[in-house]
C-alpha positions, 0 to 999 in steps of 0.5 A: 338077631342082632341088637340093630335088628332087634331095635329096627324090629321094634320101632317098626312094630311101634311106627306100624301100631300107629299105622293101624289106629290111624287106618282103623278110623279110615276102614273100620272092618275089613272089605273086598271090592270083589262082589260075591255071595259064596266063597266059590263066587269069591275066588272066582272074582279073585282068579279073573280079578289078576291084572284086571279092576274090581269095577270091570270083574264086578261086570263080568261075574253076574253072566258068569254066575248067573250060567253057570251057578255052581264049581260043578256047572262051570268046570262042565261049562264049554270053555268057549262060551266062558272065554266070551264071557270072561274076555273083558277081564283081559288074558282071557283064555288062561282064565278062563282056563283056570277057573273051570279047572279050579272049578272042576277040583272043587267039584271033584275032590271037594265036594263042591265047597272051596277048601279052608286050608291054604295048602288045599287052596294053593293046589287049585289052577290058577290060585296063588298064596295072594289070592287063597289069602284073599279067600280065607279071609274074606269068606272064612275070616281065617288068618292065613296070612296078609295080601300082598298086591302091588298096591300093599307092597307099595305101601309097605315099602314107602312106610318103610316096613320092608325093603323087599319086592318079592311078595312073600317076603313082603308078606313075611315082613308085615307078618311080623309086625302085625298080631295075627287077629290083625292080618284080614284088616290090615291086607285090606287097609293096605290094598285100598289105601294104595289104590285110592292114595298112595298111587304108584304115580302122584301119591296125595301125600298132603291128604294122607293120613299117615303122612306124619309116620311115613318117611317117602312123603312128598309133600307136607300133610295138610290140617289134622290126622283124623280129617285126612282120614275122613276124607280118605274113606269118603273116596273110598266108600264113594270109588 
């Protein structure tokens, strides 16, 4: 690594340790806005959740568990009665694809327990890195690795963090600047900080808390850090 890489890599590790003390006071423990009680419910919830809302996947799942309560249950489902169900959740026939046949190896080559390990995760139909890192850390408090959504990559970039769209490399990126104990909060500090602030279109830069650490800021900050963050977690907890 070269002195310059070396200088970046530090002074990013400095801005993103303020990063973190800030977000710490916004969201305290980490949390999915994904409704589950198993860890099977979670990462069904995350496969429908692709290019959907939490709000919508949360009015989906209790029908869907509710019929089928169990990875057993749905993968012997008839797929057209889940495609009714899920339809809502949009793509609805590759879902519902892709959860009964995750269901089905669950059931099959799991003995109905959804895998701890990324790499046994990784092999379910329909569950990319994002979403095993969802999982594990949601329902297993394992540090898998740290989410990368649009909403975290967005994040990201805009601290000045990463230059990178690719979500690996985004994730390699944060990875590194973060202890690993600290992976779980910070995947969803940075998804629910992206969804209710710093919005793709329109970001409330005066009301974000980490304005002063942030070089693409578009408007000055308004009042103290720790207000701003109050108020961010009001929006948050009432979203």
């Amino acid at each position: 690594m070269t002195t310059d890489a070396t200088e970046t890599l530090q002074a990013n590790k400095s801005t993103m340790a303020a990063v973190r003390k800030r977000m710490k006071r916004v969201m305290p423990v980490a949390r999915v806005e994904l409704d589950f009680e198993t860890p099977w419910q979670l990462l069904m919830a995350t496969i429908l959740a692709a290019q959907s809302t939490d709000r919508t996947i949360n009015r989906v799942t209790p029908e869907l568990f509710e019929h089928y309560p169990t990875a057993a249950a749905l993968a012997a489902a008839e797929v057209e009665d889940v495609e009714r169900i899920v339809k809502p959740t949009g793509f609805f026939r590759n879902k519902a694809k892709s959860i009964m046949g995750a269901s089905r190896m669950i059931a099959e080559e799991f003995g109905g327990e959804v895998p701890e390990k990324l790499e046994e995760l990784v092999r379910l139909p329909g569950v990319a890195r994002k979403t095993a890192n969802v999982v594990l850390g949601c329902a297993y408090g394992i540090s898998s690795g740290i989410v990368v959504d649009t909403h975290v990559g967005r994040v990201a970039r805009r601290l000045g963090f990463t230059t990178a769209k690719d979500p690996v490399k985004v994730e390699r990126d944060l990875c590194a600047l973060v202890p690993r104990r600290g992976w779980v909060l910070v995947s969803h500090q940075f998804v629910l900080h992206g969804r209710y602030l710093c919005k793709a279109k329109s970001p409330d830069c005066s009301a974000c808390p980490l304005a002063e650490l942030c070089p693409s800021r578009e408007a000055e900050a308004e009042g103290r850090w720790t207000e701003r963050a109050d108020a961010e977690q009001g929006r948050i907890i009432g979203g």
